[in-house]
C-alpha positions as a Markdown table, in Angstrom:
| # | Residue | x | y | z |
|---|---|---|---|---|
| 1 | Unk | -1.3 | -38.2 | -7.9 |
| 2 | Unk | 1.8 | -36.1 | -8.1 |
| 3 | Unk | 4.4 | -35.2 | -5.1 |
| 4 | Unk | 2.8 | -31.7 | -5.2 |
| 5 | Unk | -0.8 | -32.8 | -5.3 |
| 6 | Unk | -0.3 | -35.5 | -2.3 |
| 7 | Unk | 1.2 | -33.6 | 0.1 |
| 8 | Unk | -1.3 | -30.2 | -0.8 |
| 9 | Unk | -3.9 | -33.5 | -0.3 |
| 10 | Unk | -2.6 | -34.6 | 3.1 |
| 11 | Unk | -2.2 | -30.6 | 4.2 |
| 12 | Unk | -5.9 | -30.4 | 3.3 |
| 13 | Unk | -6.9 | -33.9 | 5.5 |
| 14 | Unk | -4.8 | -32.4 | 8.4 |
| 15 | Unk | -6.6 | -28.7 | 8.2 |
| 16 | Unk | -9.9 | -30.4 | 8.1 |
| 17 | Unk | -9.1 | -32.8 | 11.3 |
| 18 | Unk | -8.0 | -29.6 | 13.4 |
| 19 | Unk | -11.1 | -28.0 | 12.3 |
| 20 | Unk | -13.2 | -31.2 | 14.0 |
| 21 | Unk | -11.2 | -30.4 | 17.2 |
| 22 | Unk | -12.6 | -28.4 | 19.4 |
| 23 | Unk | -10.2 | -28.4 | 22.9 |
| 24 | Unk | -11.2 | -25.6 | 24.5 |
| 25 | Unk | -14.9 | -26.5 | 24.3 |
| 26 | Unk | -12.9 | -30.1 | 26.6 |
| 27 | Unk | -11.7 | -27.5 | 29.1 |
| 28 | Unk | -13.4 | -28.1 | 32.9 |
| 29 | Unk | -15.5 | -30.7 | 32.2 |
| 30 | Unk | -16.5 | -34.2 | 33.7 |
| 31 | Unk | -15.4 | -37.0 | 32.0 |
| 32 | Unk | -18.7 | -37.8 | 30.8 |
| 33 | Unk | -19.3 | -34.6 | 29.3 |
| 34 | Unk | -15.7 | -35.0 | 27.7 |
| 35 | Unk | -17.2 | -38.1 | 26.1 |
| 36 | Unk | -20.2 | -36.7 | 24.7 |
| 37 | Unk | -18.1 | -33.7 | 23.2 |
| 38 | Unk | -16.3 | -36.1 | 21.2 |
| 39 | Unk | -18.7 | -38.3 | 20.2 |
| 40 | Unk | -20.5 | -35.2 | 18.9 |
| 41 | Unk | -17.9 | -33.3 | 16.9 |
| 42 | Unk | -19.0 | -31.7 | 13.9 |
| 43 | Unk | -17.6 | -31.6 | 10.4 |
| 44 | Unk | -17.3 | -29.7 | 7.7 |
| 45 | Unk | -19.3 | -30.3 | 4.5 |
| 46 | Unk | -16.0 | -29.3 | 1.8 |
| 47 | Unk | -14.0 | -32.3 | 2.9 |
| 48 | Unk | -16.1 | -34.6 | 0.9 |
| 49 | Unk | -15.5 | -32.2 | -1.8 |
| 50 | Unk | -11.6 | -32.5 | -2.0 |
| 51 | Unk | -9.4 | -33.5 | -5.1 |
| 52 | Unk | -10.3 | -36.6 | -5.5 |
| 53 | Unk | -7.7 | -38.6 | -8.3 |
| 54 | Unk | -7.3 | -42.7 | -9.7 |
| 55 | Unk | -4.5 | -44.8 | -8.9 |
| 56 | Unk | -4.5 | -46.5 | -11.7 |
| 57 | Unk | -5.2 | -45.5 | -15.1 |
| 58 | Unk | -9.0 | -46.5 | -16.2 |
| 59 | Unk | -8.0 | -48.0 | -19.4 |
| 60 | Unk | -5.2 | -50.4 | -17.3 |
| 61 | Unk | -8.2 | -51.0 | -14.6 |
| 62 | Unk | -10.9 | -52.3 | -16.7 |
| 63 | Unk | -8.6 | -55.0 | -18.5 |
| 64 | Unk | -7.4 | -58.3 | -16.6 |
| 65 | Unk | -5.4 | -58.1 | -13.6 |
| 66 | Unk | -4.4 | -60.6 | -10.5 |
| 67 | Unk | -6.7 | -58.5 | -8.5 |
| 68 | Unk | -9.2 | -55.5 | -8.9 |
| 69 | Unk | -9.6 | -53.3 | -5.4 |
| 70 | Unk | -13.7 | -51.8 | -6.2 |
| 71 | Unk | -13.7 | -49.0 | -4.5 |
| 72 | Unk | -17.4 | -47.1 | -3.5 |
| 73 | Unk | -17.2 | -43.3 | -2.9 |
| 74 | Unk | -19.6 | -41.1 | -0.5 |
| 75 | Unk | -22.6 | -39.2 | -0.9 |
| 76 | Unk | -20.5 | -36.0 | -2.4 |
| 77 | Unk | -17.2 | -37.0 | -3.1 |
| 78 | Unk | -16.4 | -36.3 | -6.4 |
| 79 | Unk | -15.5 | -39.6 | -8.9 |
| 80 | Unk | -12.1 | -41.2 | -7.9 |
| 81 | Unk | -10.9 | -43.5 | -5.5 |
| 82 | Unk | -12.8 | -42.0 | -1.8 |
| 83 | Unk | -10.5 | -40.1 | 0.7 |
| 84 | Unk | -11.0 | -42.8 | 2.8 |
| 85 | Unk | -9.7 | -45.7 | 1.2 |
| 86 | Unk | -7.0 | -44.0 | -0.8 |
| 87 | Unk | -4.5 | -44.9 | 1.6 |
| 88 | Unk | -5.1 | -48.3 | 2.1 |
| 89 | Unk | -5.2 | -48.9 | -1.6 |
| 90 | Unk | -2.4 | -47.1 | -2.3 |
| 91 | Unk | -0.6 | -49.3 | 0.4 |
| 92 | Unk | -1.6 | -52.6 | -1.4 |
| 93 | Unk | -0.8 | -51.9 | -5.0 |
| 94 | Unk | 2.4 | -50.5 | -3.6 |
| 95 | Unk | 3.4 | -53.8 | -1.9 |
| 96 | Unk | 1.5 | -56.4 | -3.7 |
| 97 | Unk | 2.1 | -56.8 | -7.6 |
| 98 | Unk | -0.2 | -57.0 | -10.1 |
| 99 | Unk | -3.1 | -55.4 | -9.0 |
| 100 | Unk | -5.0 | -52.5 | -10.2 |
| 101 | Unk | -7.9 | -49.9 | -8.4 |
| 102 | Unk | -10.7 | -49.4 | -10.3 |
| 103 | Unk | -13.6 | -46.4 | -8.6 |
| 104 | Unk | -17.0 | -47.1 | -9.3 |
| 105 | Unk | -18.7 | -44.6 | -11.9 |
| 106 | Unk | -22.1 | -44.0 | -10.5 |
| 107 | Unk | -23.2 | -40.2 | -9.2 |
| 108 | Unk | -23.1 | -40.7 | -5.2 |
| 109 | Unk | -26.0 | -38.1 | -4.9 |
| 110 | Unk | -27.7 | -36.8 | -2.4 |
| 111 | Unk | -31.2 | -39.3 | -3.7 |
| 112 | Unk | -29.0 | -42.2 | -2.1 |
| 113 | Unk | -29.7 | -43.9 | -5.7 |
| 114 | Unk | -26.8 | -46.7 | -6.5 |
| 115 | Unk | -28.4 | -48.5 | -9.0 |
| 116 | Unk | -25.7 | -47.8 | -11.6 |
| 117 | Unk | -22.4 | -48.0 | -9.6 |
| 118 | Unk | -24.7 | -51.7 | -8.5 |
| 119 | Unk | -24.7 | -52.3 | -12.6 |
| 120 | Unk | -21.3 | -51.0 | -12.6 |
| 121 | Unk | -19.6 | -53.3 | -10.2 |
| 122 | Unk | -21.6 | -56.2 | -11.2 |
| 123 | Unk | -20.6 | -55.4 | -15.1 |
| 124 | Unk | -16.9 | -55.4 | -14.0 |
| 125 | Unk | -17.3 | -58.7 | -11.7 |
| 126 | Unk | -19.3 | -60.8 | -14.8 |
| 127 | Unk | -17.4 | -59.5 | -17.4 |
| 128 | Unk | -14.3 | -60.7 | -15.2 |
| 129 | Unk | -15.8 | -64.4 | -14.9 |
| 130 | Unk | -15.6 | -64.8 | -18.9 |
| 131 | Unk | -12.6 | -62.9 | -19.5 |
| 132 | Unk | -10.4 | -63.1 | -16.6 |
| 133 | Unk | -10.8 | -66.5 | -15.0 |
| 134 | Unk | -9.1 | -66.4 | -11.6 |
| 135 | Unk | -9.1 | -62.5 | -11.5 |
| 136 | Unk | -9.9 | -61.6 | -7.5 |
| 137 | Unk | -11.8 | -58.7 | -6.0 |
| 138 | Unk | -11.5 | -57.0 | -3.0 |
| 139 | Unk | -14.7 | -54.2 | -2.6 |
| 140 | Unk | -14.5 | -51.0 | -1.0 |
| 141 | Unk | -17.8 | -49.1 | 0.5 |
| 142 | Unk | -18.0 | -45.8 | 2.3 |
| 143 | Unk | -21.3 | -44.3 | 3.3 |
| 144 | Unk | -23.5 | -44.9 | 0.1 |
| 145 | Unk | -21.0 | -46.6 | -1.4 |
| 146 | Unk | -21.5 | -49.0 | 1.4 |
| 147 | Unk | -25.3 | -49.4 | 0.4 |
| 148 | Unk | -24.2 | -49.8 | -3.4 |
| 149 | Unk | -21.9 | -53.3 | -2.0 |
| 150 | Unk | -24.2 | -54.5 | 0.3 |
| 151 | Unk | -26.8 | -54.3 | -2.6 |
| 152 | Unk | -24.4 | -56.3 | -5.0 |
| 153 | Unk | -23.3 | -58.4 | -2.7 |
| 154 | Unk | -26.5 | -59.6 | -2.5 |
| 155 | Unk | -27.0 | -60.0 | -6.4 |
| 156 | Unk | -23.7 | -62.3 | -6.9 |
| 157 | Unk | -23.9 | -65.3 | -7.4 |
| 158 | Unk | -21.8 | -68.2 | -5.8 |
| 159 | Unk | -19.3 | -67.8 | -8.4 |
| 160 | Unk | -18.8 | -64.4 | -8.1 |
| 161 | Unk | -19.1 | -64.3 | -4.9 |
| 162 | Unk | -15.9 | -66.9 | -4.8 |
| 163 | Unk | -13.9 | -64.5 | -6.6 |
| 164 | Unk | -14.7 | -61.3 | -4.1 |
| 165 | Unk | -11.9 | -62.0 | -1.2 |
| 166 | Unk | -12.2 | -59.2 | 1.2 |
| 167 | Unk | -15.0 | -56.2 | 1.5 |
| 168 | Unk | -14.1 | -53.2 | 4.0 |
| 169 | Unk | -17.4 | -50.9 | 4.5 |
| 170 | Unk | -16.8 | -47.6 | 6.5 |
| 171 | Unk | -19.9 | -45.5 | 7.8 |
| 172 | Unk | -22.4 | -48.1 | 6.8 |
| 173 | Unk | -25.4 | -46.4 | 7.4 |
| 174 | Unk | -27.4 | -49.6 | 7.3 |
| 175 | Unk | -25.4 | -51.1 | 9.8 |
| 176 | Unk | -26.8 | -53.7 | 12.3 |
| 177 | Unk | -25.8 | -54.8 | 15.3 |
| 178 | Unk | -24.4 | -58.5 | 16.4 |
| 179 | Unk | -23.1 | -58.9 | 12.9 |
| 180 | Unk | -19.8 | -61.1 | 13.3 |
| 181 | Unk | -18.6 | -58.7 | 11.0 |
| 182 | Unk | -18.9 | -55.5 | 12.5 |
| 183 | Unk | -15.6 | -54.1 | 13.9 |
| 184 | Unk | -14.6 | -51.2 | 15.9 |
| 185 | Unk | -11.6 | -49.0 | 15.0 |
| 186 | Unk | -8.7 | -51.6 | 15.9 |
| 187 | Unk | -10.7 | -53.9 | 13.5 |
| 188 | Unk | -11.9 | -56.5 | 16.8 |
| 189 | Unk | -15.0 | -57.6 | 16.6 |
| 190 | Unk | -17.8 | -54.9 | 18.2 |
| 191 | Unk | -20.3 | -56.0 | 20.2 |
| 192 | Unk | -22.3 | -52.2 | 20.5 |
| 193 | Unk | -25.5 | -51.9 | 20.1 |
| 194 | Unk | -24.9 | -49.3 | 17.3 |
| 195 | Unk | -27.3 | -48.7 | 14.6 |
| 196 | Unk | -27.2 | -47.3 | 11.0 |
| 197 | Unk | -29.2 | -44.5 | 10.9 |
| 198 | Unk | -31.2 | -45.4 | 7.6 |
| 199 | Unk | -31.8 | -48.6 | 9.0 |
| 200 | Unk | -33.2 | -46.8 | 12.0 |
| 201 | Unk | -35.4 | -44.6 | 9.7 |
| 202 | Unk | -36.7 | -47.9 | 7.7 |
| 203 | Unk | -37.7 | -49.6 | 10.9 |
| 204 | Unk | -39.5 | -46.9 | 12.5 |
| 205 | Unk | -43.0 | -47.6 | 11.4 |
| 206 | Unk | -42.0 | -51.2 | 10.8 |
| 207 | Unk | -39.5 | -53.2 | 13.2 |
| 208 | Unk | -39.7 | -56.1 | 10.1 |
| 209 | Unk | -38.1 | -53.6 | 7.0 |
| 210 | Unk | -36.0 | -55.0 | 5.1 |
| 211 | Unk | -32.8 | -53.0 | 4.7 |
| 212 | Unk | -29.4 | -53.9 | 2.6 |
| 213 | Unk | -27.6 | -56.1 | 4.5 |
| 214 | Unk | -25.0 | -59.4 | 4.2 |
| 215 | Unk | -26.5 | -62.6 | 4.0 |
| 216 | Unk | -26.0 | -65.3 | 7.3 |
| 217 | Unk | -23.3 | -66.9 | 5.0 |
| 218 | Unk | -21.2 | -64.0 | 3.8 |
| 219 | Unk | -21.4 | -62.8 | 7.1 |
| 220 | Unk | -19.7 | -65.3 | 8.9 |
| 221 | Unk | -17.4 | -66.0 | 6.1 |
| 222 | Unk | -14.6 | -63.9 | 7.6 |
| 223 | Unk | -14.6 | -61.9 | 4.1 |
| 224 | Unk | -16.3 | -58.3 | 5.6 |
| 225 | Unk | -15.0 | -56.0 | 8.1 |
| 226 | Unk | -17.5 | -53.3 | 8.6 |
| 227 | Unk | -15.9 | -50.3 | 10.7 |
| 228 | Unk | -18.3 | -47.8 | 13.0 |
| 229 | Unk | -15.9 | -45.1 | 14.5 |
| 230 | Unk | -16.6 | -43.4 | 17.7 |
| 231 | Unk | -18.4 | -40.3 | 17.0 |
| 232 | Unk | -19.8 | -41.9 | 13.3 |
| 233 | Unk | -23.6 | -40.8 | 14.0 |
| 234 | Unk | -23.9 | -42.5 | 10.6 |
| 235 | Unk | -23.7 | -45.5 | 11.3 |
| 236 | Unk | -24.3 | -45.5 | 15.5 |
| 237 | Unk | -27.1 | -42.7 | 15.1 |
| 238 | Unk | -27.3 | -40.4 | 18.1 |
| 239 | Unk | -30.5 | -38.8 | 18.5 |
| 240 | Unk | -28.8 | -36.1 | 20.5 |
| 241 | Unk | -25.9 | -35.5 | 18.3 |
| 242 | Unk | -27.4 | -32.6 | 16.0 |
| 243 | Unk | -24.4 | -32.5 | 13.6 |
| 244 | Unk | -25.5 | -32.3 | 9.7 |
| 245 | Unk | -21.9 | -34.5 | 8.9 |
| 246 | Unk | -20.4 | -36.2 | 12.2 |
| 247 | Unk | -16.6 | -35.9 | 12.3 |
| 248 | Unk | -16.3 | -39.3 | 12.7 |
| 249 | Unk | -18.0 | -40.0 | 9.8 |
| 250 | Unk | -15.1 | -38.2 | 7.8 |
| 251 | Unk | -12.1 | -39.3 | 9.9 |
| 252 | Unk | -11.9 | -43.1 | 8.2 |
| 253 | Unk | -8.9 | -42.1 | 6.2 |
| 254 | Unk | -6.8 | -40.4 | 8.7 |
| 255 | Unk | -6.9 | -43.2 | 11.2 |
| 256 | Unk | -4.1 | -45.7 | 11.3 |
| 257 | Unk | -5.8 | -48.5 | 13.0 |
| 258 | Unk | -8.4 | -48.1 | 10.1 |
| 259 | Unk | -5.9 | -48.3 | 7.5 |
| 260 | Unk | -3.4 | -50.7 | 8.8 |
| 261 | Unk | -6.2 | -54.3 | 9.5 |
| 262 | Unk | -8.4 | -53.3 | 6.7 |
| 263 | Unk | -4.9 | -53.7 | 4.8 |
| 264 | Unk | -3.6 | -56.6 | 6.4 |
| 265 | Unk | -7.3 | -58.2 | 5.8 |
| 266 | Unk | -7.3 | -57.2 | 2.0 |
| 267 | Unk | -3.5 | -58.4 | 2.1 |
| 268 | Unk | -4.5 | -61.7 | 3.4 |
| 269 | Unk | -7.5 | -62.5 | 2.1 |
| 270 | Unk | -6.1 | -62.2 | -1.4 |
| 271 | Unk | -3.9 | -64.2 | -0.9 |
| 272 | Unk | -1.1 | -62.5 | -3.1 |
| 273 | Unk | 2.1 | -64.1 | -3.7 |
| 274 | Unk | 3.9 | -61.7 | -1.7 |
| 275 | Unk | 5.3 | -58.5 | -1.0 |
| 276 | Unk | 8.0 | -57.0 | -3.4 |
């Protein structure tokens, strides 16, 4: 992305973040009601529809590398690496060498289907295995692209699943509670009760559902840091929050606490040789 581009990029990110604010709505209120106005902020629908771009090439991406960063767009965004991990992954291949991002190529539609980025990811992880022995993966979800790793997380197998050093979801909306690796926005372990909304919906008629989710041993494996913001009604579902997009649920890429652990956990987990 060129100088021009970034900075038109950023001025769009900040314009949309002004537009969730809503101070004079704060103005003599309780603290409480304070609360509720920001955990209820509303956002606007033609953020997810912002120039999207690649890092790196395609044709450099899909050969061998020291490292692949997978990255999962939202339902919307249009194909490139997702507004919410662009700076993070921009951050890593600019300090750590030989690594390349690669977005998955599957439709993030509205129907929630993610069978082909699945086959995608899985494609790029197996193909890896025969020609690219060593090469490491770090995967990227957001939103539905959060359901598409969860999903092929759960299809790797052991040797695969060595390879894959770090995953960072954001706006999980199957998110569950207790998981050890559910983390608030400093990236510290959260012990809220909150709940994905589409794991809400699959459990209404039956508490039992079974909903995309990490298995006992990935979970504990210090490997997934799954982020719920304040005000994410996505993945904490509010009932009484009536927004269509919650602005937390777009905010994952303007927040520096976000950006800075999910990079040191990528950083360390893939255990590159160093910074340049």
């Amino acid at each position: 992305m060129g100088p021009t581009l970034r900075l038109s990029f950023l001025a769009l990110l900040a314009t949309c973040a002004l537009a969730f604010a809503r101070p004079s709505a704060l103005l003599n209120t309780s603290a409480t009601e304070v609360l509720n106005e920001f955990e209820c902020r509303c956002g606007i629908s033609q953020f997810l529809t912002l120039p999207h771009a690649n890092i790196t090439a395609r044709e450099k991406a899909m050969g061998c590398s020291s490292y692949k960063l997978i990255d999962a767009r939202g339902t919307a965004e249009p194909q490139g690496v997702s507004t919410m991990f662009y700076p993070m992954i921009e951050n890593i291949l600019a300090n750590v060498s030989g690594g390349v991002s690669l977005p998955v190529e599957y439709p993030a539609g509205a129907a929630q289907n993610t069978s082909t980025g699945e086959n995608f990811v899985m494609d790029i992880i197996n193909e890896g295995l025969r020609r690219c022995p060593g090469q490491k993966y770090a995967l990227f979800g957001y939103s539905q692209g959060a359901t598409l790793m969860l999903k092929v997380i759960s299809q790797l197998n052991s040797s695969a699943l060595h390879l894959v050093k770090s995953v960072i979801l954001v706006g999980n909306p199957y998110r569950i509670p207790g998981k050890m690796s559910c983390v608030n926005e400093t990236g510290q372990r959260d012990y809220s009760d909150s709940v994905g909304m589409f794991t809400l919906s699959a459990r209404a008629g039956n508490k039992n559902a079974t909903v995309p989710q990490l298995w006992n041993e990935v979970d504990h494996s210090g490997k997934v840091l799954d982020y719920c913001l304040t005000g994410d009604g996505v993945c904490s579902y509010d009932p009484a929050c009536s927004c269509q997009i919650p602005a937390g649920h777009l905010s994952y890429g303007l927040i520096d606490t976000v950006q800075t652990t999910a990079f040191e956990h990528v950083i360390s987990r893939i255990n590159a040789s160093g910074y340049k």
